[in-house]
C-alpha positions in Angstrom: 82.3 133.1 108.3 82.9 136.6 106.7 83.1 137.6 103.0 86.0 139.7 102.0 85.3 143.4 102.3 84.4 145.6 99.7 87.0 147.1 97.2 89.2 149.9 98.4 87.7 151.9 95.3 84.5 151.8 97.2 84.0 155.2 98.3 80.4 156.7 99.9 78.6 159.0 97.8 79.2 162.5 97.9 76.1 164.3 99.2 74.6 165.2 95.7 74.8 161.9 94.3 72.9 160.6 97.8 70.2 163.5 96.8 69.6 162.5 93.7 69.1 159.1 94.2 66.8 159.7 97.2 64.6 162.0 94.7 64.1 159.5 92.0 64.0 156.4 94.5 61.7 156.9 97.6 62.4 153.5 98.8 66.1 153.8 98.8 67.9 151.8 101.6 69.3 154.8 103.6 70.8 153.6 106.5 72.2 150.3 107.8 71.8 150.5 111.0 68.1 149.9 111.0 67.8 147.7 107.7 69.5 145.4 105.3 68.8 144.0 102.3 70.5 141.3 102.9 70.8 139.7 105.9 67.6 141.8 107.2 68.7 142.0 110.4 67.5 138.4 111.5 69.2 135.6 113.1 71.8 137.8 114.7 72.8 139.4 111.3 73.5 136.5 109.3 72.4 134.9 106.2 73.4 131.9 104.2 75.2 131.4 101.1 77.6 129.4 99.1 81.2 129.2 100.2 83.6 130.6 98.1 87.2 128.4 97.3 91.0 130.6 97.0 90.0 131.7 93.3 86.7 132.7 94.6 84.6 130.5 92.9 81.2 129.2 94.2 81.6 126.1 95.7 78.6 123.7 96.4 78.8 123.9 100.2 76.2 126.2 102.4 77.9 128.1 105.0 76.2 130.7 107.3 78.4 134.9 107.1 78.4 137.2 109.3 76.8 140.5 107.5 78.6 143.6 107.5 75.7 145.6 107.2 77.5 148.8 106.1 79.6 147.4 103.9 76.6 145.6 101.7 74.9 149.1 102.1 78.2 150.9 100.6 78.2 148.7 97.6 74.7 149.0 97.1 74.6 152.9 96.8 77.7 152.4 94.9 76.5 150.6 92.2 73.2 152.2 92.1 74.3 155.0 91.6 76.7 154.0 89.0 73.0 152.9 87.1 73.9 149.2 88.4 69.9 147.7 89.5 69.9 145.8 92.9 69.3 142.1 90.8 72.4 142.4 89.0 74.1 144.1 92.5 73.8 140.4 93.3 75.0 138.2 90.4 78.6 137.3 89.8 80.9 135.6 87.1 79.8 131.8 88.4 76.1 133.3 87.3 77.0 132.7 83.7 75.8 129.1 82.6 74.9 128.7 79.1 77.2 130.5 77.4 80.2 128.6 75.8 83.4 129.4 77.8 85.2 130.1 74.8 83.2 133.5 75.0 83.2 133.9 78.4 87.1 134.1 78.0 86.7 136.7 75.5 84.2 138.9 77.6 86.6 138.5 80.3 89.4 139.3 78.4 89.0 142.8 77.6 88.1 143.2 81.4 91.3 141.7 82.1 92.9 144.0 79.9 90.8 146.8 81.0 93.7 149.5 81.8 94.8 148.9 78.0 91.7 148.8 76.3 90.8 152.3 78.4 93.8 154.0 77.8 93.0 153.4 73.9 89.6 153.4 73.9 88.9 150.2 73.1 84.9 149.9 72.2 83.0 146.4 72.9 79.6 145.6 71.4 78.0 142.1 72.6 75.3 140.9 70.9 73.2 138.1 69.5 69.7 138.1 67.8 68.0 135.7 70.6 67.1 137.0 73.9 68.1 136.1 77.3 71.6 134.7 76.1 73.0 136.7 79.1 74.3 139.9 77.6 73.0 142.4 79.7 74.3 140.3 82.5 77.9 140.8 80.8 77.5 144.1 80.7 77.0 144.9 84.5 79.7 142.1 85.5 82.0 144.0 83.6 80.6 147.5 85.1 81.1 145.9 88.4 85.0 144.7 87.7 85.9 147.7 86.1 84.6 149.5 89.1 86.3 147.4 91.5 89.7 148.3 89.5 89.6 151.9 89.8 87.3 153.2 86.9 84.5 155.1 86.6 81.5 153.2 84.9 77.6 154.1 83.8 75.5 151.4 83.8 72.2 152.5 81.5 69.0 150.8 79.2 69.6 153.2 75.9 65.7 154.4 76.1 67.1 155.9 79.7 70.1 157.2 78.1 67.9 158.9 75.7 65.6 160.0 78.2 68.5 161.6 80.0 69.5 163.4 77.0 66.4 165.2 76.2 65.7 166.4 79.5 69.0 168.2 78.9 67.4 170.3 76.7 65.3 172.1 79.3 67.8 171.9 82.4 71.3 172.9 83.6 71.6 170.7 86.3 70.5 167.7 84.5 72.5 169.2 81.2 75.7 168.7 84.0 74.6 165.2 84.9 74.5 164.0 81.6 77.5 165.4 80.7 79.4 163.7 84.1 77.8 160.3 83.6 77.4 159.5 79.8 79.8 162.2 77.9 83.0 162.0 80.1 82.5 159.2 82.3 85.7 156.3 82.0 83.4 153.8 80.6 79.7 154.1 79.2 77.9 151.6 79.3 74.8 151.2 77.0 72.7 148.4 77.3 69.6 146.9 74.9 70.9 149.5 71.4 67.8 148.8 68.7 64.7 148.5 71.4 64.3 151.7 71.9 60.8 153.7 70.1 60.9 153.8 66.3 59.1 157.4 66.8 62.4 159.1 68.3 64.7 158.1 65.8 65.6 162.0 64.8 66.6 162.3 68.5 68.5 158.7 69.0 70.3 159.7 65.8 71.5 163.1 67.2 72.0 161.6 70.9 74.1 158.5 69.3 75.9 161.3 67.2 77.1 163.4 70.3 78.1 160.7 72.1 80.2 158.8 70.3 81.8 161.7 68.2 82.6 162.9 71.4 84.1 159.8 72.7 86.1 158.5 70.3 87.5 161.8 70.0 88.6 161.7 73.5 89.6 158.0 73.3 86.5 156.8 75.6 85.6 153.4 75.8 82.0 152.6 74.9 80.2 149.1 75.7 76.7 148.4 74.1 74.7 145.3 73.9 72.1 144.9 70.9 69.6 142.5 69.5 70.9 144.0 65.6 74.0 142.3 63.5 76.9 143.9 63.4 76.2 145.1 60.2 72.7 146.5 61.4 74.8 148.3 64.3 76.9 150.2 61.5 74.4 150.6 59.3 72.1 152.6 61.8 72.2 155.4 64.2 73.9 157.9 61.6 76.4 155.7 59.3 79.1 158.3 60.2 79.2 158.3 64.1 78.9 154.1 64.4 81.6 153.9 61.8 83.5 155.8 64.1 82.7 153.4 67.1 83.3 150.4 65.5 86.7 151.2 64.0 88.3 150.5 67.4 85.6 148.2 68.7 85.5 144.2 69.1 82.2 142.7 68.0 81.4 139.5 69.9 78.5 137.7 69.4 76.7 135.7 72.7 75.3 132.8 71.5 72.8 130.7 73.5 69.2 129.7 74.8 67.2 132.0 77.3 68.5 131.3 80.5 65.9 133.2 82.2 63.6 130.1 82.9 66.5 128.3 84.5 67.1 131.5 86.7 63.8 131.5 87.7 64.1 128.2 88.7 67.1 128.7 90.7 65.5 131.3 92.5 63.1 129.5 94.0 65.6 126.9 95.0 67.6 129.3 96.8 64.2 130.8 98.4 63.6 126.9 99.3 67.3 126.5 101.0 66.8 129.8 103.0 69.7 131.6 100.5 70.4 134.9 100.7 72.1 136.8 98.0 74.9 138.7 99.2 76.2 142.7 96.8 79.0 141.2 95.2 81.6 143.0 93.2 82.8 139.6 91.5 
């Protein structure tokens, strides 16, 4: 069986972004002639999965797919380079178990309505005070969708985005990259807002100021996930700048129990049923 190919917005990297992501990962998968994460080039290039029905949806049944090689390596640059880590490369909307659908259909919804809610900058900010209730996997499935539908996306922890920002200070060719990828990019994506060092808050108050002044002033969408209350969101980061933000944002809260044990679990199922993963962009 094959999977359906990758989405037409799928493009290879232009040569600098390959560069850079060969400097800061030495073991980036390079070629796919040689290697694959996926089907790794055993049993004639295939690998077994879960069949999909006409919606798409996981069904129960194991089939065996032929592995387009270059195609699972496309996507995989793709996403990486978009800040998207190989684990969640490989998850997909069925992945979601213990949240209540109700707010599964709300997530889903502004992706749905993604051309409107990026046309007028539509902010989202998922949290919930418990851990492991799946937000950060919301916030690279909808990374991955917006992708898919034409828009540019930045998948980042906040202690990286701050990182990024302060080594702005000292070059111009990072100073460029940050601007490309956090400042104008069509969708910033910020994931894990209140975890990052207590000791930098001067510096995350002046990054969070930049940003978000910056866009909301050019209507540009901004996703966050955080462990803090709404009210600890506004209340933080310079009052004036998250004000800004959450005038046009929708706060949704994703309730739950820690789901990581129960992915852990199903790993090792999958590693017991010879599963393979496939890079999904759904």
């Amino acid at each position: 069986m094959k999977r359906p190919p990758p989405p037409p917005t799928c493009q290879p990297l232009s040569n600098p972004d390959f560069d850079r992501l060969k400097a800061v990962r030495p073991r980036l998968w390079t070629s796919p002639k040689d290697t694959c994460l996926t089907c790794l080039k055993r049993d004639g290039n295939t690998y077994r999965w879960y069949a999909a029905d006409a919606a798409n949806r996981r069904t129960e049944e194991v089939v065996t797919y032929e592995c387009d090689c270059r195609d699972q390596w496309l996507m995989h640059l793709w996403f990486l380079n978009a800040g998207i880590p190989l684990n969640y490369q490989r998850l997909g909307w069925d992945d979601i178990k213990a949240v209540p659908q109700h707010i599964v259909e709300q997530v889903m919804g502004y992706a749905l309505q993604a051309a409107r809610n990026i046309a007028s900058g539509r902010n989202l900010i998922l949290w919930s005070k418990d851990p492991g209730t799946g937000k950060t996997l919301f916030l690279a499935l909808l990374c991955k969708f917006l992708m898919a539908n034409g828009f540019q996306a930045h998948f980042s922890q906040f202690n990286d985005v701050i990182d990024l920002f302060t080594s702005t200070w000292r070059d111009k060719d990072e100073r460029e990259h940050w601007t490309r990828r956090v400042r104008n990019v069509d969708v910033l994506a910020m994931d894990d807002m209140g975890k990052e060092n207590k000791g930098r808050i001067d510096v995350v108050e002046d990054m969070v100021d930049r940003i978000i002044r910056a866009r909301v002033s050019d209507a540009a969408p901004t996703i966050i996930t955080s462990n803090r209350s709404p009210q600890e969101i506004q209340q933080g980061y310079g009052v004036y700048a998250m004000s800004l933000l959450s005038e046009s944002a929708d706060f949704i809260e994703i309730p739950g129990t820690d789901y990581r044990p129960a992915r852990r679990e199903l790993s090792r199922q999958e590693a017991d049923l010879g599963l393979a993963r496939p890079i999904t962009a759904v």
